[in-house]
N, C-alpha and C positions, 0 to 999 in steps of 0.2 A: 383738485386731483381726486381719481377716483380708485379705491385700493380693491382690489378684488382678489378673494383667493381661489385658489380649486386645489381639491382632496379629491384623490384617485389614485388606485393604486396601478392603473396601468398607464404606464409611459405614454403610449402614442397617443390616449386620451386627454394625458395634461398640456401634451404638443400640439393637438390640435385644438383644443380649449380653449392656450392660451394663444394662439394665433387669430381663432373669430374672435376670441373677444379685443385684440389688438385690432384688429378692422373696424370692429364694432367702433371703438373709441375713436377711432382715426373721421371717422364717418360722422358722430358726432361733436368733434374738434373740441373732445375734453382728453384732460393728461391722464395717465393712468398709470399707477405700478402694479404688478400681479405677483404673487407668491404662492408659489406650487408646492402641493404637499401630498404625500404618497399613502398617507393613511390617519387616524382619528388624531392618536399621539402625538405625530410631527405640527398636525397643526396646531393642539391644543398648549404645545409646547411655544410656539410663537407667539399664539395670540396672546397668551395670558402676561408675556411682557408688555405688548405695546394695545392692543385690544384696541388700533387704530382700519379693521374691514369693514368696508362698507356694505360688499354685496360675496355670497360664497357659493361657489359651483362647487354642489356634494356630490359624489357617490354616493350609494347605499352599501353595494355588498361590499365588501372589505376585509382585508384580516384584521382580526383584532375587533377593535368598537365599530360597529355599523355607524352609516352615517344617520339611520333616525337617532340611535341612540346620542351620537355627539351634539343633532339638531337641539336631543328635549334639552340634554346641559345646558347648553348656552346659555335654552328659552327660561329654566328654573335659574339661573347665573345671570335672570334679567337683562342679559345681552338682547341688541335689538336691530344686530346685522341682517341685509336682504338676504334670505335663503334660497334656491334656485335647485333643486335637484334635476340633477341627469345621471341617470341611470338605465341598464337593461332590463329590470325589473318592473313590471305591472304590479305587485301586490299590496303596494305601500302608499298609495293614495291616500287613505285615509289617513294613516296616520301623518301625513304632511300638510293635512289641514292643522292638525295637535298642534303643529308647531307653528305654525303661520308661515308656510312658505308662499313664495309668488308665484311660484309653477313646480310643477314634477314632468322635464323633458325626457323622452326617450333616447335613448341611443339606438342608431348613429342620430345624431343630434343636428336635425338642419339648421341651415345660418341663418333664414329669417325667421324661426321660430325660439332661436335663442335670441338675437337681436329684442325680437319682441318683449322674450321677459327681460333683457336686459332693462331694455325703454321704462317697465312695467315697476322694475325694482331702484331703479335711477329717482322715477316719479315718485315714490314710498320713501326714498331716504330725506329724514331733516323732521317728517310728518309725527305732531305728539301721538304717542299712542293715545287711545281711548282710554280715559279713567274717570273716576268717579271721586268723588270727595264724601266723607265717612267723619260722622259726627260721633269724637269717643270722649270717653269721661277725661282725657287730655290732650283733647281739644280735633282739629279738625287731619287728616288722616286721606293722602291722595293715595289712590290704591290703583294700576291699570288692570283693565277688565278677565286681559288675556290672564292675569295672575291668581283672579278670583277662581275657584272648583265648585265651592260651594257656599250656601247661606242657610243658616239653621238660626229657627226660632227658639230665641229665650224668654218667655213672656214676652214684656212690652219690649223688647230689645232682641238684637240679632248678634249672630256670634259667625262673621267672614270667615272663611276658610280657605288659605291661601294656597298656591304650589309652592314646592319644595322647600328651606329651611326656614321658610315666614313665618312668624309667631301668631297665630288666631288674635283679628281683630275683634273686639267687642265694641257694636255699635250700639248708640241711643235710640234709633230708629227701627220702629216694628219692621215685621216682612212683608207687610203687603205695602207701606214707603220703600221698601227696597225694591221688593220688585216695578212698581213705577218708577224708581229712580234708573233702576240698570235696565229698564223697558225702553226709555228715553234714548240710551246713548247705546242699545245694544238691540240686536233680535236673537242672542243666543241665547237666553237665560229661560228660563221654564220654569214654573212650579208645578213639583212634582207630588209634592203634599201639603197639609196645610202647614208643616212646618219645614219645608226646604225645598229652596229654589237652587238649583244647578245650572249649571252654565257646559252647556251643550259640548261644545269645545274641546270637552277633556271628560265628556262620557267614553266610557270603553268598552261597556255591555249593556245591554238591557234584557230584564227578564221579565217574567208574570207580576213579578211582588217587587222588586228589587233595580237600581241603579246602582253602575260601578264608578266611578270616576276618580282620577286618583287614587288607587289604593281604598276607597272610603266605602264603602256597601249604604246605601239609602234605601230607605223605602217609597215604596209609590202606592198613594192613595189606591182603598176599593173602586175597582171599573173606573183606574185611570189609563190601566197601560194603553190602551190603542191609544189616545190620546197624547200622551206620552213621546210612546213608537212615532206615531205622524210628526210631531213636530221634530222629532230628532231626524229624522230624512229627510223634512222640509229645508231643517238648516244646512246639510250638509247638500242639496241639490244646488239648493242658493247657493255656496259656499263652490260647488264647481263651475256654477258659471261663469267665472273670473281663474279658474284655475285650469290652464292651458294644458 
């Protein structure tokens, strides 16, 4: 069985929602239950009893919590249900990479292009995330990628820096083993000075001197920003050409 939710606070959209996506499953002769929810609240109120969604059709605008906002929760709540926005809104692409969605559909919302991500987000459930393993003074430490912000140099040792309520890992491993390590299983990660590598993913500004990501301000080497800049757009073009 396949559980899928949708958050929307307009009725005809949760009706028609949930009727493609009842076609959708009928078409691929899997069972489905769906659970509709009208706003950030209602849903966050269900899940967090059974926290059994596999894939969730957002909204954005909304009263109350938008739906990036409910998306980053989840994502810092290590939830790792299929995201799927549909919405009227064009301004929020980016930040729907932050969260690892599978698409950001427009409204009105055609059938075979929700279909699509549905397909898209079907094929992504059960899938480990990417992670890494982190050698600390007790002992070894699986961390996924999407969770890392940042990596700052301690001398011969690095000090992980996780999203939301994660306690900073301290690794045995200098940063330029880390940066081949997360080079290996990632293309988002960057070094931006000689002592911190960032992970693209969860940058939020960039300046002349300066990276934001997380709340955190970093610095970026002398006559590194263009370099920088480049790779940060590079990731994010890669990063739409899968993102419908």
């Amino acid at each position: 069985m396949i559980h899928i939710a949708i958050c929307d606070d307009e009725p005809s959209q949760l009706l028609l929602l949930e009727r493609l996506a009842g076609e959708w499953a009928k078409q691929q002769k899997v069972e489905l239950k769906v659970t509709l929810s009208r706003n950030s609240d209602q849903f966050l109120f269900g899940w967090e009893g059974k926290k059994d969604i596999d894939i969730l059709l957002l909204d954005i605008e909304m009263p109350g919590m938008d739906g990036i906002t409910l998306a980053r929760r989840l994502r810092e709540m290590g939830e790792s249900l299929q995201i799927i926005f549909v919405t009227g809104m064009t301004d929020y692409v980016l930040e729907g990479y932050d969260v690892d969605a599978v698409s950001y559909l427009l409204k009105p919302v055609g059938k075979e292009k929700l279909f699509t991500c549905l397909d898209r987000a079907r094929g992504r459930m059960g899938k480990a995330e990417p992670a890494v393993l982190l050698d600390t003074a007790e002992g070894l430490v699986r961390v996924k990628l999407m969770e890392i912000c940042y990596v700052e140099s301690m001398a011969h040792e690095t000090m992980v820096h996780c999203l939301g309520d994660m306690e900073e890992i301290r690794c045995k491993a200098g940063i330029s083993q880390m940066e081949k390590a997360l080079g290996e299983q990632s293309d988002g990660f960057y070094r931006i000075h000689r002592s911190y590598l960032v992970n693209m993913a969860h940058v939020e500004r960039i300046t002349r001197k300066e990276v934001y990501a997380a709340s955190a301000c970093l610095p970026i080497a002398r006559g590194k920003w263009e370099a920088v800049n480049s790779s940060y757009l590079s990731y994010h073009r890669r990063r739409s050409m899968d993102f419908a």
